[in-house]
N, C-alpha and C positions, 0 to 999 in steps of 0.2 A: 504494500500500500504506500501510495505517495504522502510524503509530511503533511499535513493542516497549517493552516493559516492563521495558527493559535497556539498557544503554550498547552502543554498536555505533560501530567506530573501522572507516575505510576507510586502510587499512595503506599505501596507496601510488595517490597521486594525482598532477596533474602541472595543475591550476588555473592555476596560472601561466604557462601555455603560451597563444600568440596565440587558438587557437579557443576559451578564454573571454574574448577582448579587450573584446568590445561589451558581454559580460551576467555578470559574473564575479560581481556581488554578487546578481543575481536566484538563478544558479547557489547559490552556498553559503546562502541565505533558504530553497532547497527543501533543500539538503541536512540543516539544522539544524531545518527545519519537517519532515523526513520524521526525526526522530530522531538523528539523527547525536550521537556524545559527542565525537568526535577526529575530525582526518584530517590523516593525513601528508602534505608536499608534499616532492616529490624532486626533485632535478635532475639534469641531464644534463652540465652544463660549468659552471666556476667561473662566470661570468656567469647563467646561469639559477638556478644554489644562492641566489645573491642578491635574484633575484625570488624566491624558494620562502621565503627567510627572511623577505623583507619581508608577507608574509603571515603567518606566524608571529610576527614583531614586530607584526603589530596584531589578533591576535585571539588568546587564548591556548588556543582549541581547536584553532588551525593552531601542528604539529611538522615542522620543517624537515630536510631529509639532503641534504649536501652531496656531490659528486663527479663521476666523471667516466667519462661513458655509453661501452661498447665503440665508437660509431658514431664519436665526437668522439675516442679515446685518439689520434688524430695530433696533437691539440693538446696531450698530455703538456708539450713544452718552453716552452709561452708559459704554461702555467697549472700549473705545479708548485708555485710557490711561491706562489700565491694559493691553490692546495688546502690545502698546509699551514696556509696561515693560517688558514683559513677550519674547517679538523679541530679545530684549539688557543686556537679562538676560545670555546668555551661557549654560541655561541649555534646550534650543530646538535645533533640526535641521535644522529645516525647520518651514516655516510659510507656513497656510492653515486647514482645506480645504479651498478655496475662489472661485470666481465666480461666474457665472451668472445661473440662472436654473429656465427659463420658463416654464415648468414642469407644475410644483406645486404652483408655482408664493404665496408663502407662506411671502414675503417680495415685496414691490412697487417695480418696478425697475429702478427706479430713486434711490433708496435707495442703491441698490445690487451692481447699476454700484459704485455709490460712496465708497462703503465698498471695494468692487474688485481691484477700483484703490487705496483707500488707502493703503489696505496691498501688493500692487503692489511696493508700494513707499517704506513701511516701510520695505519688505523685501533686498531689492536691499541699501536701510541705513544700516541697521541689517550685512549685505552680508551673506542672506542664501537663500535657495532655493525656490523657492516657489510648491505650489500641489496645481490643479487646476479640480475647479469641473466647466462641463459644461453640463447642460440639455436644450433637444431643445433649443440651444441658440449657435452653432458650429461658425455661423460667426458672429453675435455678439461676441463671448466670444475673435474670434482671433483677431479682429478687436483693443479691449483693445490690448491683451498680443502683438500684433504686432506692436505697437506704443510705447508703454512703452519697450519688449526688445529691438526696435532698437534706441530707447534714451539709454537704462540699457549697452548695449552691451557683453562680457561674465564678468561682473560683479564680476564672483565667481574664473576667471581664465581661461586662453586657453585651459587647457585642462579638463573642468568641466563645462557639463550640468548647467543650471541655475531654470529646473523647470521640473516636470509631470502633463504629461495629465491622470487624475488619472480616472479609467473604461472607459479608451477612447473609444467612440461611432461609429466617425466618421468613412470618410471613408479612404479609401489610399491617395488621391491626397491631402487631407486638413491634416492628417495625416503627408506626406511629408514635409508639409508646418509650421508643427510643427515643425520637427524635424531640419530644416533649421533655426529656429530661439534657440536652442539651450533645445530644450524639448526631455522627453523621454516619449513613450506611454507604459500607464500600462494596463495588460491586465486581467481582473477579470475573474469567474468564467462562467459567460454565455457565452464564446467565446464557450464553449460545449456545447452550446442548438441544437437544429436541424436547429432551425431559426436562428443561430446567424455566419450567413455568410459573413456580412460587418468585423463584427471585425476577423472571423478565414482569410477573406483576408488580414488584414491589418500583423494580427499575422504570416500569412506565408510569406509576402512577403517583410514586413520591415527587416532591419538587425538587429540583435537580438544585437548588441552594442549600439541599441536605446530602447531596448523593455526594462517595468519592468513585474512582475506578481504580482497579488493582491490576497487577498481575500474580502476585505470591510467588511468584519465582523463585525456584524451579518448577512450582508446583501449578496443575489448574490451568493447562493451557489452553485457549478459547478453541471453536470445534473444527478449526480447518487443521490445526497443531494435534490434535488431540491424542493423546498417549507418545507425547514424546516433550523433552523436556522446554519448560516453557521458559522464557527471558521477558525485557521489561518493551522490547521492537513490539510485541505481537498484543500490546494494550491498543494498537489502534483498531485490533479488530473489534476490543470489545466496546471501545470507542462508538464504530461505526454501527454496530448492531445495536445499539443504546438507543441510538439516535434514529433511528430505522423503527425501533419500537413506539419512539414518543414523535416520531413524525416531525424531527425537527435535523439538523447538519448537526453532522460530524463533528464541524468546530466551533458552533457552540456549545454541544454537552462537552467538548476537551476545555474551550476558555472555563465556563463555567466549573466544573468539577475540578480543572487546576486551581482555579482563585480558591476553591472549597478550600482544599490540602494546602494551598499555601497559609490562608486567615488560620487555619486550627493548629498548624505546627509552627506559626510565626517566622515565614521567610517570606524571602520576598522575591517575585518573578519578574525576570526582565523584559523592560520594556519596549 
């Protein structure tokens, strides 16, 4: 696909991860040659937050988020106080990915809820945003974020998002119920599958000054990619298919949904 005529920021990427080990710079050459203005790099455990920064430290269109993934929360006690630092340090955005993920239940969840509301806490001390991972676990997960944002309340500022619901799953009415408490839904690559008619509802019908777009890279690659490894180049399919759904161009859900992820993680896109 040819670049757009607009900034287009991939809200939540993971680059840093081994399966771009051997081609990491061919990878981001198409990203930036296919348009790209941003792209967030996230991590999963205090030690990966550090690859995702050191990325961020040498390119200034890579924005870092530090934290700590439901799958890893059993490492809560060796990496609490490297979180902290790493929240108080100026050199993330955001803190995450965090929450609950029934799934794969890869950590107790007595464990997960504790890790979840920690970095709930430490974000909202910090004052950054948080990115929120939830698998089979929808009202669990709001149940946390619903209680903690209406203690946190707009924490970041009136006119400033406080969090994403990163590959939001759900559906509209819980969706809704996010976006009421001050979240934005990000919307990744499978909103293109045949099957994936909850989130193209959610993607048509929410108002796209609440919506991000993702890739989760390596993971979730939109349906022309599908079962092979995905990068941050192949957001403009799910770009274009967004826009296809709500009957509107390409480069305005990219302008728009870039300004999103720029206002909530506080950078700023060039002019």
């Amino acid at each position: 696909m040819s670049p757009l005529d607009a900034p287009i920021v991939d809200a939540h990427a993971h680059t840093w991860s081994g399966a771009f080990s051997e081609d990491h710079d061919e990878v981001m050459d198409r990203a930036w040659g296919s348009g790209l203005t941003a792209v967030v790099e996230v991590g999963g455990s205090a030690p990966s937050s550090e690859e995702a920064y050191a990325l961020a430290a040498a390119d200034e269109r890579v924005h870092a988020v530090a934290g700590l993934h439901p799958h890893r929360a059993k490492d809560l006690p060796e990496q609490r106080e490297q979180l902290r630092e790493q929240a108080h340090s100026g050199r993330f955005v955001g803190l995450g990915e965090m929450g609950l993920d029934f799934y794969r239940n890869l950590s107790p969840h007595d464990i997960q809820y504790e890790a979840f509301r920690y970095q709930l806490d430490l974000a909202r001390e910090a004052s950054l945003p948080v990115v929120i991972h939830s698998r089979d676990s929808d009202e669990e997960s709001y149940v946390v974020i619903e209680e903690w944002a209406r203690h946190s309340g707009h924490y970041l500022g009136p006119d400033r998002e406080i969090g994403m619901m990163h590959c939001y799953a759900g559906d509209a009415e819980l969706g809704e119920r996010y976006r009421a408490l001050g979240f934005l839904l990000s919307i990744p690559g499978p909103v293109t599958y045949p099957g994936g008619t909850q989130r193209q509802t959610v993607a048509r019908t929410a108002p796209l000054e609440q919506l991000l777009v993702e890739t989760d890279a390596p993971a979730l690659t939109p349906q022309s990619h599908r079962g092979r490894r995905n990068e941050p180049a192949y957001i403009l399919e799910t770009i274009a298919f967004i826009a296809q759904l709500r009957g509107d161009t390409p480069e305005h859900v990219a302008r728009v949904t870039a300004e999103n992820a720029a206002r909530l993680f506080g950078f700023e896109l060039p002019r």
